[in-house]
Steps between C-alpha positions, in 0.01 A plus 500: 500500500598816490904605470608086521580482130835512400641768229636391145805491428617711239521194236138385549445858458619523139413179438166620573521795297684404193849608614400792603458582888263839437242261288179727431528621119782426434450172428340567217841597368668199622278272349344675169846757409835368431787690676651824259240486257367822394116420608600393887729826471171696407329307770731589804492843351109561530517287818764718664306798369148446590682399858739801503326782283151473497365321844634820729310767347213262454479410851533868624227577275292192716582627844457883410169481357336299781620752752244778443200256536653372764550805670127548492440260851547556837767812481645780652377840229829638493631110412276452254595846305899366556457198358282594161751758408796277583350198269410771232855720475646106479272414238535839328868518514662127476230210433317682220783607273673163584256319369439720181894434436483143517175459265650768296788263370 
């Protein structure tokens, strides 16, 4: 039924997840990377990276570029027009060269 189980404590939790509460990925490095080794440090670095760096821009880039079709239904004219050159200057000016700078390293 719903809302009559009971939470976990935070033990189960970890035990659950390897020791480590926020389970997902990382417990790939639990289990597979030993703890100060130069690979697991290379690891967290691309992990914190592709989470940090390059999912913003990338996302942005989502959103923004289904707005103009979008924009295409049931709309106000003078709505429409605001939104495709809002989604474009954002493009334009902050997704696109984002982007280019990240593939560019």
């Amino acid at each position: 039924m719903y809302g009559t189980q009971r939470p976990q404590s935070d033990s189960a939790m970890q035990k659950r997840t390897h020791g480590n509460a926020r389970g997902g990925c990382t417990i790939l490095l639990r289990n597979e990377l030993e703890s100060g080794t130069p690979q697991r440090q290379r690891c967290t670095y691309w992990l914190h990276y592709a989470e940090g760096s390059a999912m913003p821009p990338l996302l942005l880039s989502l959103v923004f570029a289904r707005l103009p079709p979008a924009a295409r239904g049931p709309m106000p004219f003078f709505v429409r027009l605001v939104v495709r050159g809002i989604a474009g200057k954002v493009l334009g000016s902050y997704v696109n060269p984002q982007i280019s700078l990240h593939l560019e390293q």
